[in-house]
Backbone as JSON, one array per atom type, in Angstrom:
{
  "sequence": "XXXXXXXXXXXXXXXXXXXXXXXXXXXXXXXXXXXXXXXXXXXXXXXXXXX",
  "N": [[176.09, 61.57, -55.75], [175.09, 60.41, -53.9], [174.23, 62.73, -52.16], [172.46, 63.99, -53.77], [170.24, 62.01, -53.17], [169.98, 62.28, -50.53], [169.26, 64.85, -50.36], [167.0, 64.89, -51.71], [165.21, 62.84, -50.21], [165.03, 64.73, -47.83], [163.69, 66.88, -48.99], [161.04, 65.54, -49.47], [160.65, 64.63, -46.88], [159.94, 66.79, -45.1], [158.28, 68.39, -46.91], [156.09, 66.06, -46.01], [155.84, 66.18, -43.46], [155.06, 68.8, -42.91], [152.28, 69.42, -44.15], [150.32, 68.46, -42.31], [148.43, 68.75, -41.34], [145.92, 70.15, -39.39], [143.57, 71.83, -40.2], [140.52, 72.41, -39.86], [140.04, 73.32, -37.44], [138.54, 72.04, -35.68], [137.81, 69.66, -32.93], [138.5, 66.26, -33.44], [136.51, 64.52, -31.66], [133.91, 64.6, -30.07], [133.0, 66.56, -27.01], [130.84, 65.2, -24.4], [129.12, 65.25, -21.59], [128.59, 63.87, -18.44], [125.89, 63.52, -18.26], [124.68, 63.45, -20.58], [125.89, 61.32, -21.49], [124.87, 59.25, -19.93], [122.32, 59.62, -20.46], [122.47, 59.08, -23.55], [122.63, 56.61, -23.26], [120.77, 55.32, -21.91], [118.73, 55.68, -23.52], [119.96, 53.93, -25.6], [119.19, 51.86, -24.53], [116.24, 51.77, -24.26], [115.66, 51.28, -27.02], [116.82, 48.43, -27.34], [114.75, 47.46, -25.76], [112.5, 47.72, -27.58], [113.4, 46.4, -29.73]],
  "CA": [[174.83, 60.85, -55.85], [174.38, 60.32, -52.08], [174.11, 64.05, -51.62], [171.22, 64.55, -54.52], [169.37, 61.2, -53.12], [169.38, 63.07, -49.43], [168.15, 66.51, -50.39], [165.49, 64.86, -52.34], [164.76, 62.61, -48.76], [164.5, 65.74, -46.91], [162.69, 67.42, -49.06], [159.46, 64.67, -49.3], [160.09, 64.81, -45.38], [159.7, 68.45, -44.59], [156.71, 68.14, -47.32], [155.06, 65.1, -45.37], [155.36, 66.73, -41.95], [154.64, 70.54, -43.22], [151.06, 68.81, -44.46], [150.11, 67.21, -41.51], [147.93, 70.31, -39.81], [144.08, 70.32, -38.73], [142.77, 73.36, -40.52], [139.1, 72.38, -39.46], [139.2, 74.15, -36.37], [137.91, 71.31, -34.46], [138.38, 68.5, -32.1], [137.5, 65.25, -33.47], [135.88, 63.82, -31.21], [132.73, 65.28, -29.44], [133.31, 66.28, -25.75], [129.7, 65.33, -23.86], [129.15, 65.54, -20.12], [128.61, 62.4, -17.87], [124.4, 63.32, -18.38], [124.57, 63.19, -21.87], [126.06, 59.43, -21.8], [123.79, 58.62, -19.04], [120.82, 59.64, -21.35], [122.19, 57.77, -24.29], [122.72, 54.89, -22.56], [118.91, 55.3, -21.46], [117.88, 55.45, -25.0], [120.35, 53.05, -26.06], [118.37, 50.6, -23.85], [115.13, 51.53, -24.78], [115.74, 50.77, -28.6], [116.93, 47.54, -27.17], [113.79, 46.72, -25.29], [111.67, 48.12, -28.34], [113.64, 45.28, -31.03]],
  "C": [[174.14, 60.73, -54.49], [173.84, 62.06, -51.44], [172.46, 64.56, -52.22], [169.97, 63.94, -53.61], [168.87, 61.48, -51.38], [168.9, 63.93, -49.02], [166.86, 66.14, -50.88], [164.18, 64.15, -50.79], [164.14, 63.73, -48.19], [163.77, 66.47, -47.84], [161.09, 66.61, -49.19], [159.66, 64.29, -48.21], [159.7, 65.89, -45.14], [158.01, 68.2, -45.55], [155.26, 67.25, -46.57], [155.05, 66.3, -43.99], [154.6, 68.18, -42.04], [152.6, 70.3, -43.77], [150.28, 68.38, -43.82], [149.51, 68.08, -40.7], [146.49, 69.71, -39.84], [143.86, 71.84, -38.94], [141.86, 73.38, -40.09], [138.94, 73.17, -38.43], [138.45, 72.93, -35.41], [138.08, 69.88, -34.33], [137.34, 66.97, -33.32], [136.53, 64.48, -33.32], [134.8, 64.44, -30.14], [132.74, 64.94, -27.82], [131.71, 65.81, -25.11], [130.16, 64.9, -22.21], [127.8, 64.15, -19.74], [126.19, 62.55, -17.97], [123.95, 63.29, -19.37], [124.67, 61.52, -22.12], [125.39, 59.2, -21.52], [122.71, 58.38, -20.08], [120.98, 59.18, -22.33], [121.99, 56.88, -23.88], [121.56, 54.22, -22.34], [118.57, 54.98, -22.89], [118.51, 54.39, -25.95], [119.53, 51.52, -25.68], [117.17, 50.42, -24.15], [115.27, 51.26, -26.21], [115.6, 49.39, -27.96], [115.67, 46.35, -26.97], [113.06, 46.71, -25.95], [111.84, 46.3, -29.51], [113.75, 44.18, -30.28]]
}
């Protein structure tokens, strides 16, 4: 019984981890460069001063 109830373990581990990829092809999170922030930040402020 202990033998069935540890193959079945490992197998819905190997399944969880074998599942666990990033097919998309891409980064989550969007790299931008320190003049990109800057210039939100700018336009984040002008909204501000607008409302």
């Amino acid at each position: 019984m202990k033998i069935i109830l540890l193959l079945i373990t490992i197998f819905f581990s190997s399944m969880a981890v074998t599942s666990c990829t990033n097919d998309e092809g891409e980064t989550e999170f969007d790299h931008i460069t320190p003049e990109e922030e800057q210039q939100a930040l700018l336009d984040r402020m002008e909204q501000e001063k607008v409302n």
